[in-house]
N, CA and C of each residue as an Amber inpcrd file, in Angstrom:
protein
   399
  28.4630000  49.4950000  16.4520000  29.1380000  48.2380000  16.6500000
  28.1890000  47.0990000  16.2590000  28.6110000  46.1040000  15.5660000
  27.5840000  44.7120000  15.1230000  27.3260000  44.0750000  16.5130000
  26.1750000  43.4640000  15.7310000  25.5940000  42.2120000  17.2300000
  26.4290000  41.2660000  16.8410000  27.2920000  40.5140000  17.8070000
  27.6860000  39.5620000  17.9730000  26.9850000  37.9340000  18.2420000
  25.4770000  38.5600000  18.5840000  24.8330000  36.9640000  18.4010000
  24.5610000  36.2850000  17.0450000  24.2250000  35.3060000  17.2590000
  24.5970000  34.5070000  16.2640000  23.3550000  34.7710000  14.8900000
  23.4370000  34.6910000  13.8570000  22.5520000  34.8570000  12.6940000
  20.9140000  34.1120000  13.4240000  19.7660000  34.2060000  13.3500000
  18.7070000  33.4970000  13.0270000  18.6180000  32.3510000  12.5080000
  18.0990000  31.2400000  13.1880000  18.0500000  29.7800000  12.0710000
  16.7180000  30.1910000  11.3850000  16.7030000  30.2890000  10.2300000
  15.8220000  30.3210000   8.7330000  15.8490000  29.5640000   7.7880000
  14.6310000  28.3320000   7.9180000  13.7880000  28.5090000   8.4910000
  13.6850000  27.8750000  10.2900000  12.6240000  28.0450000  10.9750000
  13.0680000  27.7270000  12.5710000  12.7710000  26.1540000  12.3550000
  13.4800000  25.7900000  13.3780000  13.4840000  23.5960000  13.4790000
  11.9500000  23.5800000  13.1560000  11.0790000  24.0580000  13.7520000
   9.8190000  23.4020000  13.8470000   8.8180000  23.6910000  12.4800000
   9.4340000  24.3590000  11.4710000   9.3600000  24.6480000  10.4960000
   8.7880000  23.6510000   9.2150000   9.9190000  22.5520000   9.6860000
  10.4300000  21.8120000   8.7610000   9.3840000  20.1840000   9.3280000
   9.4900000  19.9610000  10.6940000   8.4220000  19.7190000  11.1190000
   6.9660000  19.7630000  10.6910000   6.7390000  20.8920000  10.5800000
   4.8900000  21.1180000  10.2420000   4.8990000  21.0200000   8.4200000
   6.2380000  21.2510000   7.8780000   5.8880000  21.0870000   6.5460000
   5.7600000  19.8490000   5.9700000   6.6460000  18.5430000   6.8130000
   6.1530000  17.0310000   6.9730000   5.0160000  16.8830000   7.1830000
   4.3780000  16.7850000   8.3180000   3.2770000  16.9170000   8.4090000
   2.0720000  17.2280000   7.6260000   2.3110000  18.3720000   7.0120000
   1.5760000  18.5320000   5.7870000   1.3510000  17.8060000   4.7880000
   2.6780000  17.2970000   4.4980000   2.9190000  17.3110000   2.7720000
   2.4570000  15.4600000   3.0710000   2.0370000  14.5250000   4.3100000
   1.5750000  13.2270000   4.4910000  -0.0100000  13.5750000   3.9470000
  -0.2890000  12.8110000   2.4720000  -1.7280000  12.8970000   2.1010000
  -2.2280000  12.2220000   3.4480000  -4.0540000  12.4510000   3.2370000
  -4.4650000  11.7010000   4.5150000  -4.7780000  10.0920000   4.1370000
  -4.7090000   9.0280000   4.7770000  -4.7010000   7.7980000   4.9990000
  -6.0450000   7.4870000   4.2300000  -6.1210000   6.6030000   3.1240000
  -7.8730000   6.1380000   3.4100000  -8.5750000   5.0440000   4.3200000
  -9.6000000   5.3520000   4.4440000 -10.0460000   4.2470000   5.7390000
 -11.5500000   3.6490000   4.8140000 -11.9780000   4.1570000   3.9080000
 -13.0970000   3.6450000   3.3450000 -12.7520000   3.8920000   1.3470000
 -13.2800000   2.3950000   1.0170000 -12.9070000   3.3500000  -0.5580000
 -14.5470000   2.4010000  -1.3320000 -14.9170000   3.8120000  -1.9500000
 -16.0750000   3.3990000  -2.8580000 -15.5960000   2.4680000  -3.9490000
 -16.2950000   1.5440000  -3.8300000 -16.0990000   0.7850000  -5.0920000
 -17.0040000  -0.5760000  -5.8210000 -17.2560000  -0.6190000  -6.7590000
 -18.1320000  -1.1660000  -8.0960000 -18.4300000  -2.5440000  -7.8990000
 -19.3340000  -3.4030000  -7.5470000 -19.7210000  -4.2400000  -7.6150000
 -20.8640000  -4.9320000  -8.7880000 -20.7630000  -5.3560000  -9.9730000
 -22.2070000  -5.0630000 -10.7610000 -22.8060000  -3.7910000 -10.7040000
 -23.8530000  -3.4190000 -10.6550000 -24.2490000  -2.2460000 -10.9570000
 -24.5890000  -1.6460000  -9.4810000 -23.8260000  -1.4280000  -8.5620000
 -23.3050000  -1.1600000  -7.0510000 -22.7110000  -0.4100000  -6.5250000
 -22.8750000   0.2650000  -5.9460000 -21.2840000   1.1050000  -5.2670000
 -21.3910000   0.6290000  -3.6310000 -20.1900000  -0.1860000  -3.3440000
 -19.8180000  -0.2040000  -2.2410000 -19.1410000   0.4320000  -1.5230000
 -19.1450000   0.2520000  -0.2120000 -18.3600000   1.4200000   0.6190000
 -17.5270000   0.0880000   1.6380000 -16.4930000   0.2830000   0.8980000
 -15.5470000  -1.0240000   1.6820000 -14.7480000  -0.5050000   2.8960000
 -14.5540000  -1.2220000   3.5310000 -13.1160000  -0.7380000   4.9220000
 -12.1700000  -1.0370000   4.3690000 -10.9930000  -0.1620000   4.1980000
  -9.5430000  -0.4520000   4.2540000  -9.0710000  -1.5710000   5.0490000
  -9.7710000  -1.5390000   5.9980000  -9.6950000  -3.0670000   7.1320000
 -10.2690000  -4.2590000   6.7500000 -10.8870000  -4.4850000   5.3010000
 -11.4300000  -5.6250000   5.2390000 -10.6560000  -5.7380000   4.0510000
  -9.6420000  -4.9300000   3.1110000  -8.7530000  -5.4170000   1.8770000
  -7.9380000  -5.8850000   2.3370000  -7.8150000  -7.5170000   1.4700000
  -6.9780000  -8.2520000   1.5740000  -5.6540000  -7.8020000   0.4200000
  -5.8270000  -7.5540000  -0.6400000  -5.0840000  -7.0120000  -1.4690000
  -5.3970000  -6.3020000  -2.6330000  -5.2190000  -5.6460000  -3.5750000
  -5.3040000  -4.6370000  -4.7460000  -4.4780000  -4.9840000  -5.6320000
  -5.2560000  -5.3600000  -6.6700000  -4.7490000  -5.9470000  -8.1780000
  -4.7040000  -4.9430000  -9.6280000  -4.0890000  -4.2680000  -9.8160000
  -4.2430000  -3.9740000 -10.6790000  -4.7740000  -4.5260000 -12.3720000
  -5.9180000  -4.4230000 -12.9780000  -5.9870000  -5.1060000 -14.2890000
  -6.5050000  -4.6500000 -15.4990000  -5.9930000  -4.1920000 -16.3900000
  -5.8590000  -3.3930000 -17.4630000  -6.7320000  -1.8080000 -16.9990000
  -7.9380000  -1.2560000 -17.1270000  -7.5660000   0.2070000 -16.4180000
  -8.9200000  -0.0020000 -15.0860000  -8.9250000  -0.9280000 -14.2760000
  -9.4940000  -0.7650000 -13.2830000  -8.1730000  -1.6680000 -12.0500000
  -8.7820000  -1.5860000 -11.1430000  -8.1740000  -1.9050000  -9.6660000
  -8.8960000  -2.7950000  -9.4670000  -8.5930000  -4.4820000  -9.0980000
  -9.5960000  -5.1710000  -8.2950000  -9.0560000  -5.1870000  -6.8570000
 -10.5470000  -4.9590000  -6.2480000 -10.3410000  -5.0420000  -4.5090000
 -10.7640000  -5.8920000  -3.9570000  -9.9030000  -7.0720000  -3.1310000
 -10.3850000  -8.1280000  -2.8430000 -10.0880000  -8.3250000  -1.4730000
 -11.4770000  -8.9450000  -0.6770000 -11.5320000  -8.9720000   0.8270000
 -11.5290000 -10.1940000   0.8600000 -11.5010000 -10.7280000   1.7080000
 -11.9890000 -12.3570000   2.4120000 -13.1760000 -13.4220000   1.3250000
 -14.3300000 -11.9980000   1.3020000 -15.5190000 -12.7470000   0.7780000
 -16.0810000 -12.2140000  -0.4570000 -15.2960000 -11.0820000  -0.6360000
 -16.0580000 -10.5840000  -2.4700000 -14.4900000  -9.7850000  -3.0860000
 -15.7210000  -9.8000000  -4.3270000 -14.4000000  -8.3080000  -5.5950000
 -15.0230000  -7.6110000  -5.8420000 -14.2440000  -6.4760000  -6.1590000
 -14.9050000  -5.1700000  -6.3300000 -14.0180000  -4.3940000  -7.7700000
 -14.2090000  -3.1220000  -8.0410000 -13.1910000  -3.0170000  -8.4850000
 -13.5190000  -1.1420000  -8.5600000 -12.4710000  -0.5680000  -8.4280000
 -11.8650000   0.6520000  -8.9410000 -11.5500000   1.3590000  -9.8790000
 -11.4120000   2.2890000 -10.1960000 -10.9200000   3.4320000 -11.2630000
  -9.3560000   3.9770000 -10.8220000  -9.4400000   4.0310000  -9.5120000
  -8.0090000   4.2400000  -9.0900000  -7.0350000   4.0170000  -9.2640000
  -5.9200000   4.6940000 -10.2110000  -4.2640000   3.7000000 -10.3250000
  -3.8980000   3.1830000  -9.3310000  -3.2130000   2.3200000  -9.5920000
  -2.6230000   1.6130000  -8.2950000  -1.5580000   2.6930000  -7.9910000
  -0.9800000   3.3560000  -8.7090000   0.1600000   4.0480000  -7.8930000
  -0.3990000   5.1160000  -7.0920000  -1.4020000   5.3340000  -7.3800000
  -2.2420000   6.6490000  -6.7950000  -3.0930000   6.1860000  -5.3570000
  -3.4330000   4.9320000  -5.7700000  -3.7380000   4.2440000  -4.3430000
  -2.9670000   3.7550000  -3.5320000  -1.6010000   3.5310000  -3.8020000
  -0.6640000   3.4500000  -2.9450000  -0.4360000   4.9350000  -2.1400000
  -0.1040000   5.5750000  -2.5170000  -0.0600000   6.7820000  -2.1790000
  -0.8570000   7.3650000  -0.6980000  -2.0140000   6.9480000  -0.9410000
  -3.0660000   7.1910000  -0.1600000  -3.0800000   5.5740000   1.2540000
  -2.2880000   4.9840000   1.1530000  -2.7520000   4.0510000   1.6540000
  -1.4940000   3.9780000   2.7340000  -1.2410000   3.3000000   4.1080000
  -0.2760000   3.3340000   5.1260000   0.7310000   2.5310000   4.5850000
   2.0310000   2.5800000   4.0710000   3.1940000   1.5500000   3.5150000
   3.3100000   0.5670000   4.4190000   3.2810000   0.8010000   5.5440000
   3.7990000  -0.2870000   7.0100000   2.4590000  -1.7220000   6.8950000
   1.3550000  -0.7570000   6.2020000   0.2390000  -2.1080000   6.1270000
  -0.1140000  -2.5120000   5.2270000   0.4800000  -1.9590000   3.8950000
   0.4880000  -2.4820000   2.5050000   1.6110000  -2.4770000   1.8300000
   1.9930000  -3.4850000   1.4690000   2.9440000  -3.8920000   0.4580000
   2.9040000  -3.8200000  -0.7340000   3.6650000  -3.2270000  -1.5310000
   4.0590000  -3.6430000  -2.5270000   4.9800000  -4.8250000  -3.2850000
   3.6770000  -5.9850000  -3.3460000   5.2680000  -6.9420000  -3.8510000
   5.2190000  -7.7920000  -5.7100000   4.1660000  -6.8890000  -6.3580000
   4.5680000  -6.6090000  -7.7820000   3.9160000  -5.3500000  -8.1780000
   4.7810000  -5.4740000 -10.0380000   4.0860000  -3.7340000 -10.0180000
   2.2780000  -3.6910000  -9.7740000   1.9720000  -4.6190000 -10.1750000
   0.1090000  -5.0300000 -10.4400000  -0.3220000  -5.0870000  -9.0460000
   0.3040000  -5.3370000  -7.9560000  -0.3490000  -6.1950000  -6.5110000
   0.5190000  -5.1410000  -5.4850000  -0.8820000  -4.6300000  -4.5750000
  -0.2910000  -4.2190000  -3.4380000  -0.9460000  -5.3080000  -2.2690000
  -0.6420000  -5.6470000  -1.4070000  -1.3810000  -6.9230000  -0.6810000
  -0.8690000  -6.5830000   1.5040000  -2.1090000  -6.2330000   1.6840000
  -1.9390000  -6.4010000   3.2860000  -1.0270000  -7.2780000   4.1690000
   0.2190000  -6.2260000   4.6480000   0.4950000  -7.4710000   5.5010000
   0.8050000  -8.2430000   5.9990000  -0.5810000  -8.1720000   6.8340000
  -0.9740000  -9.1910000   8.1060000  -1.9450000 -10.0740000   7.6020000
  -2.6070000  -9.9110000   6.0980000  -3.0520000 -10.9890000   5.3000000
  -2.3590000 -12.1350000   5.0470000  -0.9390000 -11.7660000   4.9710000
  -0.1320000 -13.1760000   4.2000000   0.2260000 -13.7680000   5.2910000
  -0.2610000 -15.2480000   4.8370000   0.0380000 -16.4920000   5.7540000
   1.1310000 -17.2630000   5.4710000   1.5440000 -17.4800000   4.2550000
   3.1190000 -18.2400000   3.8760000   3.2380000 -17.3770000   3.2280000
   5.1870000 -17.3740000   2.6920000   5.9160000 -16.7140000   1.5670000
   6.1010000 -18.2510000   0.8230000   6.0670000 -18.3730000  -0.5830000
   6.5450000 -19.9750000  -0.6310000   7.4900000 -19.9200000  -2.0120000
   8.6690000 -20.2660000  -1.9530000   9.5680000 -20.5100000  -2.8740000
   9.7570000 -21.5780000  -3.7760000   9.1600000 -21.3730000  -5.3520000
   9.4920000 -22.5210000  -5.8910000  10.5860000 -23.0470000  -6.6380000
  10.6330000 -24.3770000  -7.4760000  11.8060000 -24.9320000  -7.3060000
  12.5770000 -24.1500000  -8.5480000  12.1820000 -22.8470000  -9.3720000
  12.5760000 -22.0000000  -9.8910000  13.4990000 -20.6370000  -9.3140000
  12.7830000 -20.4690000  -7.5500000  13.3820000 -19.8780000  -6.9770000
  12.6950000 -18.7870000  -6.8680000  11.6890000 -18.0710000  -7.3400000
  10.6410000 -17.0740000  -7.5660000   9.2220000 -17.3540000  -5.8530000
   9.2650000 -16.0190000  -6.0370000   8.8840000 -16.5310000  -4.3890000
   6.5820000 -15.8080000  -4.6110000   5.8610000 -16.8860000  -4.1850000
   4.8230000 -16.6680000  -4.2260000   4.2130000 -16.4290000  -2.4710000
   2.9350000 -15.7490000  -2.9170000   2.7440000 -14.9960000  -1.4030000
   0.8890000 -16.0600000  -1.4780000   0.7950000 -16.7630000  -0.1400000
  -0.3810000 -17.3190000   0.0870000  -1.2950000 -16.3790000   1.2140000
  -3.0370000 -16.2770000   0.9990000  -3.2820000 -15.5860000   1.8090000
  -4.4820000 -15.7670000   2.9980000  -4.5280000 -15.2350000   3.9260000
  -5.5980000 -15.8790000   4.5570000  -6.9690000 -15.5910000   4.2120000
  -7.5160000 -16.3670000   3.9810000  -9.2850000 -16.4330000   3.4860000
  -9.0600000 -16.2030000   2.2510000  -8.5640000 -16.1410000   1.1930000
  -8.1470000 -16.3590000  -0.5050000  -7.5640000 -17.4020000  -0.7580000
  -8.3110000 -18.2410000  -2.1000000  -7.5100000 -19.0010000  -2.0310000
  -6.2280000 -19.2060000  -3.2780000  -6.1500000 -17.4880000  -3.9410000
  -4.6050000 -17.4780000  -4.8120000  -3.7090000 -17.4130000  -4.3480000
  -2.7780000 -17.5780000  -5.2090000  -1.1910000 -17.6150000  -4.7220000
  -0.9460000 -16.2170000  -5.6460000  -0.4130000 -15.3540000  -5.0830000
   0.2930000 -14.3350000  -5.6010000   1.3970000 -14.0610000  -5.6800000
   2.1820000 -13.8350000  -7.2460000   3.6640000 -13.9430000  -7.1400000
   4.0270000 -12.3560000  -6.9660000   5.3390000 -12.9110000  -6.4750000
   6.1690000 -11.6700000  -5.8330000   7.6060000 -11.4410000  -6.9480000
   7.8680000 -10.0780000  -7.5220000   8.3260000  -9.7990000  -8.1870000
   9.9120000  -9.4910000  -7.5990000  11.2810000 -10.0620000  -8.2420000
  12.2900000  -9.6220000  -8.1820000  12.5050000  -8.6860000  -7.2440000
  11.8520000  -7.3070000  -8.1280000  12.2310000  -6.4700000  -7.1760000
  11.5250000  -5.7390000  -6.0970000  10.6670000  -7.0870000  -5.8190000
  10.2330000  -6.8890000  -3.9380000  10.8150000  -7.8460000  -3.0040000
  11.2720000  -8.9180000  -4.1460000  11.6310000  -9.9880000  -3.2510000
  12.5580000 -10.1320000  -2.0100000  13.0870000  -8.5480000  -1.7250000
  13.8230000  -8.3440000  -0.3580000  12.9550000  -8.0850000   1.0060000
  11.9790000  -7.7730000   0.6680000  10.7530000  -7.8150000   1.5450000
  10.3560000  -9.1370000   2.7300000  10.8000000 -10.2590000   1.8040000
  10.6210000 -11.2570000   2.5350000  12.0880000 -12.1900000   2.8530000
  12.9650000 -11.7780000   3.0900000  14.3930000 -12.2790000   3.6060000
  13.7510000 -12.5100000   5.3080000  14.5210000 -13.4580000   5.4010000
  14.6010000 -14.2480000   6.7710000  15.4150000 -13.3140000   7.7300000
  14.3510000 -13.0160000   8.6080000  14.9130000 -11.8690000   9.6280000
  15.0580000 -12.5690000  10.5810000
């Protein structure tokens, strides 16, 4: 006579669980990078934002630049989304760095930051990022 209980769940709930888990690269918290003839060892906590410019990365804190070998898409990757933005393809930017969003009379929306003193524009298609919540 057949078993009447029910089939096996395959794979089990917690399965699917640990394979999330996994598949999250790990976070960076320090990134080497080029100053003149230098290698610094920066905090993720002291980038203000990441510029992409022709095949290096500039990394810019409060008080210096640096710069990278790293794609920007590859350093996104590695980096927490909730604390870096993407708001053009070239610029990922912290944040709790940005102090105004500012809209000009074109309608194109630029991002001001604390302890920098550029204005960084924000591309079309990030510009939902900053809607009035």
């Amino acid at each position: 006579m057949p078993s009447t209980s029910p089939p096996p769940c395959w794979p089990p709930p917690w399965a699917r669980w640990a394979r999330r888990s996994q598949a999250q690269p790990p976070r960076l918290t320090v990134i080497q990078a080029s100053h003149g003839n230098q290698i610094h060892m920066v905090p993720v906590g002291d980038v203000l934002y990441f510029e992409a410019a022709d095949k290096y990365v500039r990394v810019l804190t409060a008080s210096a630049e640096y710069l990278i070998r790293t794609p920007l898409k590859e350093l996104a990757d590695q980096l927490d989304p909730q604390e870096f933005w993407q708001v053009h393809r070239s610029t990922l930017v912290r944040a709790s760095a940005i102090a105004t969003v500012v809209r000009d009379e074109l309608g194109k929306l630029h991002l001001n930051l604390h302890g920098r003193p550029e204005r960084l524009a924000v591309s079309r298609l990030y510009a939902h990022l900053f809607k009035a919540m």
